[in-house]
C-alpha positions as CSV (number, residue, x, y, z in Angstrom):
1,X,7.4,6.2,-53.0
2,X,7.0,2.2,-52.4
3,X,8.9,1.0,-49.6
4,X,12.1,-0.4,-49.9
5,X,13.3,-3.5,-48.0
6,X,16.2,-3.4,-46.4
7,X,18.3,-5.7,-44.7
8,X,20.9,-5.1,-41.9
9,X,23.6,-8.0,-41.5
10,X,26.3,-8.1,-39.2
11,X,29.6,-7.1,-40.6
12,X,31.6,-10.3,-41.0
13,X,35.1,-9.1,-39.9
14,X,36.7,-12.1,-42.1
15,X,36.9,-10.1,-45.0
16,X,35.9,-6.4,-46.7
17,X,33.2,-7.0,-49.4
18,X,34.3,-6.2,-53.2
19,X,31.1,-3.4,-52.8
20,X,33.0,-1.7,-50.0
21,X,35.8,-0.5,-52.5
22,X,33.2,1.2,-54.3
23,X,31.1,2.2,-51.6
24,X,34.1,3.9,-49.8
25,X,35.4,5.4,-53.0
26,X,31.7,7.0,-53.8
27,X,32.0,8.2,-50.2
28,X,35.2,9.9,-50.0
29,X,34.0,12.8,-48.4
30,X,32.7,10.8,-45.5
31,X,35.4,8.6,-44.8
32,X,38.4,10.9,-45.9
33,X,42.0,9.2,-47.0
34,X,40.5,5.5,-46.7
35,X,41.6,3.8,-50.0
36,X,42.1,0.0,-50.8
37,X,41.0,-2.7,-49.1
38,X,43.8,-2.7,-46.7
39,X,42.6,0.9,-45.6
40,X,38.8,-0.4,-45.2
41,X,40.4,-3.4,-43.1
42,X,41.4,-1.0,-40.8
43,X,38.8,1.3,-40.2
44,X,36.4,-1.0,-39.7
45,X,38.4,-3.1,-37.3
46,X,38.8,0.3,-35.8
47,X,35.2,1.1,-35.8
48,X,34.0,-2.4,-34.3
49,X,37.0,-1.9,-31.3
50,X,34.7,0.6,-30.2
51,X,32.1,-0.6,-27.0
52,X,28.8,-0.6,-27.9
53,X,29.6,-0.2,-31.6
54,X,27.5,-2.0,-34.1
55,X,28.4,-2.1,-37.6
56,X,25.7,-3.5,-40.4
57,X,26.0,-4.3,-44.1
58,X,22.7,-2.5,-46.1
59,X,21.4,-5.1,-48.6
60,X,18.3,-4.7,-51.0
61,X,15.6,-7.3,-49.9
62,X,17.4,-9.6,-52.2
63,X,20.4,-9.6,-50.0
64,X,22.9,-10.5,-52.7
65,X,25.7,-7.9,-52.3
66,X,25.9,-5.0,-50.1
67,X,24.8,-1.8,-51.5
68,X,25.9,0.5,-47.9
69,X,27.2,0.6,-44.5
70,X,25.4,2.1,-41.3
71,X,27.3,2.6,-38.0
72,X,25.6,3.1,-34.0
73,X,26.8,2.9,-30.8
74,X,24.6,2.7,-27.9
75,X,25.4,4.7,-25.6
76,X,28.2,6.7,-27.5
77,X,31.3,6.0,-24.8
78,X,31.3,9.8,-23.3
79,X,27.8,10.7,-23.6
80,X,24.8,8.8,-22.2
81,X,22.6,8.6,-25.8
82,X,23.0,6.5,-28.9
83,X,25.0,7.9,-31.7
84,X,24.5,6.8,-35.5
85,X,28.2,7.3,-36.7
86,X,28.0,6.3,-40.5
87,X,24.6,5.6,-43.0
88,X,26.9,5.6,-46.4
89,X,25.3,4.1,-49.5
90,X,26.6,3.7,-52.9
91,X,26.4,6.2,-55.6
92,X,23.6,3.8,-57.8
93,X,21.2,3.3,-54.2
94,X,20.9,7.1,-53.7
95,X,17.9,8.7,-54.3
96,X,15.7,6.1,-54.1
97,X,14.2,5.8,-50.6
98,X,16.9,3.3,-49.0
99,X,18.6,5.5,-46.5
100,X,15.5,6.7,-44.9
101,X,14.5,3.4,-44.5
102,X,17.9,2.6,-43.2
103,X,17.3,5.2,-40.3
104,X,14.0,3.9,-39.6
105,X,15.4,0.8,-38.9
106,X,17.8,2.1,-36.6
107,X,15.7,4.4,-35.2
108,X,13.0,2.0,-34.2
109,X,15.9,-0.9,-33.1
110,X,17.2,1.9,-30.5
111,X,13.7,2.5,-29.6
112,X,12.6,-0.7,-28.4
113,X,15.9,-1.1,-26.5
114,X,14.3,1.5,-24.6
115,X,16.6,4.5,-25.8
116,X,14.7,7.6,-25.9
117,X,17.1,9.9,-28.1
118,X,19.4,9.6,-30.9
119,X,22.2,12.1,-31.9
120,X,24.7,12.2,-34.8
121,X,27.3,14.3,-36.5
122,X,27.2,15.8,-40.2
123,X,30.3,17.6,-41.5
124,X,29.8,20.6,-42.0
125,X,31.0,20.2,-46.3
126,X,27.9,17.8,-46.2
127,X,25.1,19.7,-46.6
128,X,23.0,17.5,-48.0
129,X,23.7,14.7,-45.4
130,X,22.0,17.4,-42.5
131,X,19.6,18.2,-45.1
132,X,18.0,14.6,-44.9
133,X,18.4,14.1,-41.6
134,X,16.9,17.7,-40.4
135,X,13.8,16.1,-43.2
136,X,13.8,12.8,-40.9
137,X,13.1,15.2,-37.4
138,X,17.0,15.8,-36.2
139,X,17.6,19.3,-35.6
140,X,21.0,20.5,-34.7
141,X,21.9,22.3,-31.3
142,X,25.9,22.4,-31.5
143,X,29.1,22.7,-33.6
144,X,32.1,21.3,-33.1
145,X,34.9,19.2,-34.4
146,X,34.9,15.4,-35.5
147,X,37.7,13.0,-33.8
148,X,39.7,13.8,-37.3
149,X,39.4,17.7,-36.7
150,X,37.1,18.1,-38.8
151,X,33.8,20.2,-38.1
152,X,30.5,19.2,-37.7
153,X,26.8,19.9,-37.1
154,X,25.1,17.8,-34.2
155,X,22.0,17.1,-34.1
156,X,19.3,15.1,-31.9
157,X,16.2,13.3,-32.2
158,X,13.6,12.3,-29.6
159,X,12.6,8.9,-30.4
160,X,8.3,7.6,-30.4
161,X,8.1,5.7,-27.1
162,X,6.8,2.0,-26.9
């Protein structure tokens, strides 16, 4: 498979992108009862209130319209490891190579910061979420639930040293 080129831009907290409506809505599972742009508004204002929380656009190399969303904060607030929280593309991007490339991007951004581990949470109705990720090197080592109740795998990664 060729290699995709991705971009990561800073969320501009002016406005939601059009794509986010669609991205969201081919992501319900993910996000839960988040509909509207209003909705969006919020949980991304609530998602960037976090410390240490950074929150990206995906874009194709072209970089015309985002085509995804990915999530980290580093450290998470009540553990001492990075955390990716969200890697959520639109239903059209799947597939094709993009979201492994997103986490490689992330992955090797934590790593020269110096971080030496990465964890994340998959719910537990997304298989195929933990499926790629367990495919990228995570493995899981505990259940529990999500801030929304919800239960989850969690899983870890050691990260290639500089």
């Amino acid at each position: 498979m060729a290699v995709i080129s991705v971009q990561l831009v800073p969320l501009d907290d002016a406005h939601v992108p059009d794509a986010f409506v669609g991205l969201f809505a081919d992501n319900a599972g993910l996000f839960g009862e988040i509909e509207g742009r209003e909705d969006i508004a919020r949980y991304l204002h609530a998602e960037r209130a976090r410390l240490k929380s950074e929150l990206r656009e995906i874009r194709l190399g072209d970089g015309e319209a985002p085509i995804g969303l990915v999530t980290w904060l580093a450290p998470h607030p009540r553990e001492p490891h990075p955390w990716i929280g969200i890697l959520a593309l639109d239903a059209a991007h799947r597939g094709r190579g993009i979201g492994a490339e997103v986490a490689d991007t992330v992955e090797e951004q934590l790593a020269s910061e110096g971080w030496r581990e990465v964890r994340l949470a998959t719910l537990l109705t997304q298989s195929r979420a933990r499926t790629f990720w367990e495919r990228r090197g995570y493995v899981a080592y505990d259940e529990r639930p999500a801030e929304d109740g919800r239960m989850c795998s969690v899983l870890r990664k050691v990260l290639p040293g500089r």
